[in-house]
Phi, psi and omega in degrees: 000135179293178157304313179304306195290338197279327158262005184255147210321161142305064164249158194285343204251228193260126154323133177245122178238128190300157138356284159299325154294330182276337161300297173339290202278006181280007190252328160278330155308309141341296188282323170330301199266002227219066210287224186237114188232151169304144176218147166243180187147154169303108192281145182191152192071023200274155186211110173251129178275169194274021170283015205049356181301138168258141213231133163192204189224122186256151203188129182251189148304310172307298213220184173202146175219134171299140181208166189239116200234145185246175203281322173308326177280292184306345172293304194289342187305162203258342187221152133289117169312130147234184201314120184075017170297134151273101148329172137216135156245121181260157200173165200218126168303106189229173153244156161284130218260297189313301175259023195053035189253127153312150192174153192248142178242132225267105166289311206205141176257183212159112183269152212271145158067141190229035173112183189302320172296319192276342194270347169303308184307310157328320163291327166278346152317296187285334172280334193283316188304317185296345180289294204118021174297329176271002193298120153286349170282023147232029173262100173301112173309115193290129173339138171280329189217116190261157189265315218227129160251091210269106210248106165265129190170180168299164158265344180239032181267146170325325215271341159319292193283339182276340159303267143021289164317310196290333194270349171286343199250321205264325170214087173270356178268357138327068192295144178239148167216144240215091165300074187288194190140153175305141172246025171177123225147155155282155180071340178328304196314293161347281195319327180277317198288339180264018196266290184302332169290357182256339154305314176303291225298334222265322189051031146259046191196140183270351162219161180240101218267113140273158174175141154182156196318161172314174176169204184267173150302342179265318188299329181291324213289027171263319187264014169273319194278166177325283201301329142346288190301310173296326167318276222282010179268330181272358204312161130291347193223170191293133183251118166261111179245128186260102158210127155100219168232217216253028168232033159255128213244164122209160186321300166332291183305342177251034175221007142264163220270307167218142178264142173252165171272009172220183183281313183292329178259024162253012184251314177298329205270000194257353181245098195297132170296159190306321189228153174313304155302307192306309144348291155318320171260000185251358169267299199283268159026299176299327181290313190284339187268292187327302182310331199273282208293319187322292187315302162342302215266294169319338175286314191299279169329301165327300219299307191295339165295322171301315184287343148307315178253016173268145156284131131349107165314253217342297199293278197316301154338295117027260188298356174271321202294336214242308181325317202278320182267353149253355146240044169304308198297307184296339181305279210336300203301278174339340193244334169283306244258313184290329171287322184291341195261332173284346159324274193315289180348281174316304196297332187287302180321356213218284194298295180292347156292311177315352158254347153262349171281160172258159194285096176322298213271343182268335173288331207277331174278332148296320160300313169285328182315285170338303194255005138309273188330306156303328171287319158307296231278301171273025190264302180269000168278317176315313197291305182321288176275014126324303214274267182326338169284331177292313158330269231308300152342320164265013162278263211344307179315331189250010188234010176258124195316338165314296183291318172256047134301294237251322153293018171073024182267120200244137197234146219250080173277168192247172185325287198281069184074282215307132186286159167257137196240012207197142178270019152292340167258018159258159191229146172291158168079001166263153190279155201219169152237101168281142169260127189236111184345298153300006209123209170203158186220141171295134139280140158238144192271160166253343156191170215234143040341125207245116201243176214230155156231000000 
């Protein structure tokens, strides 16, 4: 079972997998499949945070990829890259699991091309990789448990005795046997390419340590060569190339079946652990430290990333005191500006009632005036008009039908009310009313004479 199906739910229907699950496992799958390989290329984008991580972009013509190199690695480089530095980086193919990004995480740096040797070493790469001497489908899985160990190499190189050592302490129950020859020299190549053909031939060892100690490029060039290189490709038996240290590359290395990056670690990988178990637990060990650098390497970028985006307490402090002083100043203005105008307000409003009030004691002096006057005034129109009622009074008095009644005079109305005022209007034998100072009496007339005067 993959990783994938190993994390997706127990359902009857197509596995559902979270986000994170499905990265996790797509970051192991990577690193599984994905060994610790040389990448070349162009620097670009470069950034070192102040975690000390260095952060760019490796980039070709074609394509580019993001990398990460972290302070623990980066501390040994021998240069800082800068922008448009041509590179080699050795590094393992990893993801950042939180944004989902491909990335290479970066062990070890190196500036690109060395010269006359190295575009040499290139050339004879790419002609041999085109034979198919690098086809990794012809690369052979090394014995789980080899009886026989077979070592090319000096008798008086360091790398001989670190072999030598790792395997006594790691497998003693290992027999070794040990083709020796020069590894560095005119002729070394010859010598190393017929050491390893006289191992293939003899098959007496089940796997085969090329190896030898560090150096220059020039010191290394033995394992640069063809016939080398075609010795271990004919080999019988599986080749472990051991050469140099562990940022040196040769030829050797991509045409054996597997490269250590030392002497010492092509003598563990070629010596199988005692048990089974012990296997078992140096594998779940190996997961858990990977898983654990994985997490390691996502935390570290989070951090740096979080850290990219914290504000300074201070500068934020900063920038609150001056937001706050101004808005003291617009309160300050806001809390003023409406009080100086109902100010002004008021003062004009207190001068023009002062000038519309009146002077109470000169009206109160006018008013009595005013009503001393009016009282003379209707004092003497009452008098005034007395005096006319009284006229008026004796003219009524002298104009009342009563007093001349009272001179003996009488007034002759007819049945219905009407006075009579002419003796055309009497008739005989009609009833008359004299009205008399005293009362009134009926009368009947008996007969109209019209008398003449």
């Amino acid at each position: 079972m993959n990783d994938l199906e190993s994390q997706a739910p127990p359902t009857t229907g197509s596995p559902v997998l979270t986000v994170s699950a499905l990265n996790q496992a797509v970051a192991k799958l990577l690193e599984r499949n994905f060994p610790l390989s040389w990448v070349s290329g162009e620097i670009s984008n470069f950034t070192r945070a102040a975690s000390g991580h260095w952060y760019f972009t490796l980039k070709d013509a074609q394509a580019q990829v993001r990398a990460v190199m972290f302070k623990s690695r980066a501390q040994y480089s021998d240069f800082t890259p800068r922008e448009g530095d041509k590179v080699e980086v050795r590094a393992l193919v990893s993801l950042y699991a939180p944004r989902g990004d491909y990335q290479l995480s970066v062990e070890s740096i190196r500036r690109a091309g060395l010269g006359n040797l190295y575009e040499a070493f290139l050339r004879l790469k790419q002609a041999l990789a085109a034979q198919g001497l690098f086809d990794p489908a012809n690369k052979r899985a090394l014995p789980a448990f080899p009886r026989t160990i077979g070592i090319v190499t000096s008798t008086r190189a360091a790398a001989l005795r670190d072999v030598l050592t790792a395997l006594r302490r790691r497998a003693p129950h290992v027999a070794i046997v040990l083709y020796p020859t020069p590894v560095q020299g005119e002729g070394a190549a010859s010598r190393i390419a017929e050491a390893i053909a006289t191992a293939s031939a003899r098959r007496d060892c089940d796997v085969l340590i090329v190896c030898r100690g560090g150096g220059s490029i020039e010191d290394l060039w033995s394992f640069n060569d063809e016939q080398v290189a075609r010795a271990i490709a004919a080999c019988s038996m599986p080749v472990v190339c051991g050469v140099g240290h562990e940022t040196d590359f040769t030829i050797a290395d991509f045409t054996a079946d597997l490269r250590a990056p030392t002497p010492t670690a092509a003598a563990e990988l070629a010596a199988a652990p005692r048990s089974d178990w012990r296997a078992a637990i140096e594998a779940a060990s190996r997961s858990l430290a990977n898983a654990m650098r994985r997490q390691l390497r996502e935390q570290a970028q989070t951090l740096d990333w979080l850290a990219r985006r914290l504000q300074s307490p201070a500068a934020a402090v900063r920038h609150e005191r001056v937001k706050l002083r101004a808005l003291e100043v617009r309160l300050h203005h806001a809390a003023t500006n409406p009080l100086a105008k109902s100010r002004f307000a008021l003062l004009q409003l207190s001068g023009r009632l002062g000038a519309c009030l009146p002077d109470i004691p000169a009206q109160r002096s006018r008013l009595a005036e005013s009503a001393r006057r009016l009282s003379a005034c209707l004092q003497a129109n009452q008098r005034h008009r007395r005096q006319q009622l009284a006229g008026l009074a004796s003219q009524l008095e002298m104009l009342n039908p009563q007093r001349t009644l009272e001179r003996g005079y009488a007034i002759v109305t007819d049945h219905k009310g009407h006075i009579v005022r002419t003796p055309a209007a009497l008739q005989p034998r009609q009833l008359i009313t004299l009205r008399l100072a005293q009362g009134s009496a009926d009368i009947s007339i008996a007969s109209v004479q019209p008398k003449l005067e």
